[in-house]
KOLMARFI-92369 format. One record per residue (C-alpha): z, y, x; residue in one letter. Coordinates in steps of 0.02 Angstrom, whole numbers. Each point is the difference from the previous one (the first is absolute). Example, Ala and Ser with C-alpha at 12.3 -4.5 7.8 and 13.67 -1.06 7.14 Angstrom:
BEGIN
SITE, pz, py, px, type
SITE, 390, -225, 615, A .
SITE, -33, 172, 69, S .
This chain:
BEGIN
SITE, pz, py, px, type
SITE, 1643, -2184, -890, X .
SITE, -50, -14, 186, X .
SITE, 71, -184, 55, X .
SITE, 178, 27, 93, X .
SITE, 41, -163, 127, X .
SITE, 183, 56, -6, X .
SITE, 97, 27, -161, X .
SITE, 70, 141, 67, X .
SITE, -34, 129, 161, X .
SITE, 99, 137, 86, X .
SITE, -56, 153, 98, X .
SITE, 114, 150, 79, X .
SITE, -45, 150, -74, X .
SITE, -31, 164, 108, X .
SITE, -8, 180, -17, X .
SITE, -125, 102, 65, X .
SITE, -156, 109, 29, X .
SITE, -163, -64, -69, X .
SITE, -185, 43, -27, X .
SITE, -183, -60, -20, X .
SITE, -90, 12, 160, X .
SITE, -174, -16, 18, X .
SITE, -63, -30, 185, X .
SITE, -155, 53, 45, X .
SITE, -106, -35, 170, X .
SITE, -17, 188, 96, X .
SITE, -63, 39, 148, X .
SITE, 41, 163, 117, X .
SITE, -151, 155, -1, X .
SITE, -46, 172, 67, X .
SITE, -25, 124, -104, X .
SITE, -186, 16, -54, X .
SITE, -105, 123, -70, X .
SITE, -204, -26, -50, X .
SITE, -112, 150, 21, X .
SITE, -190, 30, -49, X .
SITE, -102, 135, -20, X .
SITE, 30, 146, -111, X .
SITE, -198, -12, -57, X .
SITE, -128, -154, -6, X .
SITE, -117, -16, 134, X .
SITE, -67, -130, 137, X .
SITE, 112, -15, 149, X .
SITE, -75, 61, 158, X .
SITE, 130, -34, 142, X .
SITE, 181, -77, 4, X .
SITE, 99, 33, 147, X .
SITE, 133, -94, 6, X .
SITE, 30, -186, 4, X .
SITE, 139, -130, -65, X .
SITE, 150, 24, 99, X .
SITE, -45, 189, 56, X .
SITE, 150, 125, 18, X .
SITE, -55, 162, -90, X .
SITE, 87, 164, -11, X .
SITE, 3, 107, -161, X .
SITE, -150, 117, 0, X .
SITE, -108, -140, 69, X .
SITE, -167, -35, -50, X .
SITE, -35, -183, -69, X .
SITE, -179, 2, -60, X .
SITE, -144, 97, -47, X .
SITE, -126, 11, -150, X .
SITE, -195, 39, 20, X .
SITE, 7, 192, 10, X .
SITE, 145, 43, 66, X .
SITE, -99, 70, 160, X .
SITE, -170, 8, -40, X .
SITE, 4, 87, -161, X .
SITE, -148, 91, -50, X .
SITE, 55, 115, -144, X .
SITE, 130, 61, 128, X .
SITE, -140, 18, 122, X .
SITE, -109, 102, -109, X .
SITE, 145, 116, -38, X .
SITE, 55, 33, 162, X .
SITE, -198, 36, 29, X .
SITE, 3, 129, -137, X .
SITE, 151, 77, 42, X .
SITE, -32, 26, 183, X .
SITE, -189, 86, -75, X .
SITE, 75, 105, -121, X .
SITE, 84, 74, 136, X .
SITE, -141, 15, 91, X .
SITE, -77, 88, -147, X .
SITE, 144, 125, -33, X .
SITE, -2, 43, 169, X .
SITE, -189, 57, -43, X .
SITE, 33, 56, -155, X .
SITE, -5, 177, -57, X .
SITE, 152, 74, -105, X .
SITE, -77, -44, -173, X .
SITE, -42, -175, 48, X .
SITE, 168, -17, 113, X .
SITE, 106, 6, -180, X .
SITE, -98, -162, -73, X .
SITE, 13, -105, 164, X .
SITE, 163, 14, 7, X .
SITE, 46, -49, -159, X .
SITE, -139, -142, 37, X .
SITE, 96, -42, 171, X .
SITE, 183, -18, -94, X .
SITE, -62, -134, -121, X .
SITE, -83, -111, 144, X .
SITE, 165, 32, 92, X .
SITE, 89, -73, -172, X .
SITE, -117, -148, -7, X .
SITE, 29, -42, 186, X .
SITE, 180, -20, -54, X .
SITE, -21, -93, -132, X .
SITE, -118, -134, 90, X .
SITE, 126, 1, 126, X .
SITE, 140, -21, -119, X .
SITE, -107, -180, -54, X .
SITE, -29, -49, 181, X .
SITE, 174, -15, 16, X .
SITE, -3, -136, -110, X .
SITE, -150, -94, 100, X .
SITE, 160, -36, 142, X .
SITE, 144, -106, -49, X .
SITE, 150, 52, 85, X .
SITE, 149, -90, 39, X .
SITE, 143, 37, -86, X .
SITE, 147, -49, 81, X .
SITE, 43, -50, 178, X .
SITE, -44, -197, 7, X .
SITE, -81, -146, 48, X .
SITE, -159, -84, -86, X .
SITE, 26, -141, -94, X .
SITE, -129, -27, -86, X .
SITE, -187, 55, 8, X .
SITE, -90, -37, -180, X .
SITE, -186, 66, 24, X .
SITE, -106, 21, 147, X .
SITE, -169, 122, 39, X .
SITE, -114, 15, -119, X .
SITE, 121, -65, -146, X .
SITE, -12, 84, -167, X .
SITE, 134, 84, -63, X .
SITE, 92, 63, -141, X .
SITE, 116, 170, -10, X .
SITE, 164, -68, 43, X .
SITE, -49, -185, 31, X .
SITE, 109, -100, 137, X .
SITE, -79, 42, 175, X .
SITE, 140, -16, 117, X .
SITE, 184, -55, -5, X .
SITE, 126, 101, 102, X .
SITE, 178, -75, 28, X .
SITE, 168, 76, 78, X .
SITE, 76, -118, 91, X .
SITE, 173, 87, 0, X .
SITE, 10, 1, -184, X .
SITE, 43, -178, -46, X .
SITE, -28, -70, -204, X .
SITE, 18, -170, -86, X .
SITE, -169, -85, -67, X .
SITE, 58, -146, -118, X .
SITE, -51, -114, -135, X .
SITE, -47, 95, -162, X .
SITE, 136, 31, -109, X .
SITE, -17, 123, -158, X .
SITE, 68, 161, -9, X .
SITE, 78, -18, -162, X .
SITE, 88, -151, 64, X .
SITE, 66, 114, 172, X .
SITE, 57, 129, -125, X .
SITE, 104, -163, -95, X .
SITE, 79, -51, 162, X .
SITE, 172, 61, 47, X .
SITE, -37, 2, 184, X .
SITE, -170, -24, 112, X .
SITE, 20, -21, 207, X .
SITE, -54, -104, 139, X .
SITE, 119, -103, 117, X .
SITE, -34, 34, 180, X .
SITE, 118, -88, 112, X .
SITE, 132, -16, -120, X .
SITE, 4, 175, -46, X .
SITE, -90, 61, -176, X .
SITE, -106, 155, -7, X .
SITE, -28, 68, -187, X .
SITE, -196, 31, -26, X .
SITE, -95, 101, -116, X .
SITE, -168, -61, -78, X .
SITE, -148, 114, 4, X .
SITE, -122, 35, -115, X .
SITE, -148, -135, -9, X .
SITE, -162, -17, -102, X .
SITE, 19, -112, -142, X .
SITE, -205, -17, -27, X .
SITE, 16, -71, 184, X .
SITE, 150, -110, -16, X .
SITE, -80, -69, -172, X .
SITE, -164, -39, 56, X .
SITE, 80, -85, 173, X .
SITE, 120, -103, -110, X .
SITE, -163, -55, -119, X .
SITE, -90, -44, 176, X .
SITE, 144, -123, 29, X .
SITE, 3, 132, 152, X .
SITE, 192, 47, 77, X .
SITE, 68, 157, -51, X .
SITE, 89, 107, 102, X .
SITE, 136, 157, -44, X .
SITE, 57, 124, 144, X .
SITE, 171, 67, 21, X .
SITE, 86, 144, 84, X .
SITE, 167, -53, 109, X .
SITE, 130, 127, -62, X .
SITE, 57, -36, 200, X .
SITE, -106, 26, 123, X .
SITE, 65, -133, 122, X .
SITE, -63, -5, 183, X .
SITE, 37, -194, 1, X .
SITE, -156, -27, -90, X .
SITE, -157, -49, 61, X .
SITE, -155, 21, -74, X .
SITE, -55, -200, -52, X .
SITE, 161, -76, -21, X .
SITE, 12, -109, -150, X .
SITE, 143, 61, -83, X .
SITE, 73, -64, -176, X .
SITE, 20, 133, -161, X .
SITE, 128, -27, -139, X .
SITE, -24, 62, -170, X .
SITE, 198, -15, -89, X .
SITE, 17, 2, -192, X .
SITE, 117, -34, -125, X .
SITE, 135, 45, 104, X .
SITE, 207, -73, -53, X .
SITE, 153, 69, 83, X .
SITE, 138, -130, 11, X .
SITE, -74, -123, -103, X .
SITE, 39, -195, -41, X .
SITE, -115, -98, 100, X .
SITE, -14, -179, -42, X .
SITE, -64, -141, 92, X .
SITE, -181, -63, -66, X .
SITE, 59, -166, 5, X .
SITE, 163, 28, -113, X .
SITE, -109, 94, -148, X .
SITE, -97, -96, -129, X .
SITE, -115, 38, -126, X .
């Protein structure tokens, strides 16, 4: 038996709400997407640089051939001489050069069709926070090139917490001048957050504010709350008052 100094001990007894609560450090950030390429290929040009205010539409970068391509070249060679030719062309010839004319005119969209993919668009209206490869960089079809963020859409990066143990919780939010804002967690890469955690690296879960709150500014530390085991009007007894 844990020793006692006092042969006996008294405590008042309350009733009332209680919980687990697991606090975990957040931090205030703009909503983020990543883009790449749509197709590998050596970067050529990037136009934009950190901290750049792009508009949906924009164009970001560029890979080798999105300019100077030569199979395009060639077609729009052939095309613009197989109208030369049918233009020549007697009625028995005109039949085969036309038929000749509409598959260049199908390749030609098809090339350009690809060379859309040589240009890496952005996406949303945004600012660039992040710029991951520069000229002449290798790169893979849908590898990380550039990380667009909207400012006006605000989210909560915080310490890694499972999602089996969100799912377990009675109630996830984040206190913001005494005021609690419920939070959803988003979908995460558990390859990543396992071979981060087996680094001894930080890992990091994002979550959507259910609220969008204009008090918030992007940066602000902030702290989340992860509630479980939840009581309505329960005994609550001292610490000091219960033994072993």
């Amino acid at each position: 038996i844990e020793p006692v100094s006092d042969a006996s001990d008294s405590a008042l007894v309350t009733r009332q709400d209680i919980c687990n609560i697991k606090l975990l450090a957040g931090q205030v950030v703009p909503y983020t997407e990543e883009i790449g390429f749509n197709t590998p290929g050596i970067i050529e040009n990037i136009y934009v640089n950190l901290g750049d205010t792009v508009k949906k539409g924009d164009i970001l970068a560029t890979l080798i051939g999105a300019e100077d391509n030569a199979r395009y070249t060639d077609i729009l060679n052939n095309i613009s001489q197989s109208r030369k030719n049918n233009e020549e062309s007697n009625l028995t010839a005109e039949y085969d050069i036309r038929i000749e004319l509409k598959e260049l005119k199908r390749q030609k969209k098809q090339i350009e069709k690809e060379m859309k993919d040589y240009y890496l668009y952005a996406d949303m209206d945004g600012v660039v926070t992040c710029v991951a490869q520069g000229t002449s960089a290798q790169v893979a079809s849908d590898s990380f090139v550039i990380a667009l963020s909207d400012m006006s859409v605000k989210q909560i990066k915080a310490e890694f917490i499972s999602s089996s143990d969100i799912e377990k919780a009675d109630r996830c939010y984040v206190r913001y001048k005494d005021k609690d804002y419920n939070i959803t967690q988003l979908p995460y890469d558990a390859d990543e957050v396992n071979d981060l955690i087996s680094n001894e690296e930080t890992a990091y879960a994002y979550y959507n504010l259910e609220t969008q709150d204009t008090e918030f500014k992007v940066g602000e530390y902030i702290d989340m709350y992860v509630e479980s085991g939840f009581q309505s009007n329960a005994l609550v007894i001292p610490a000091n008052a219960l033994y072993k």
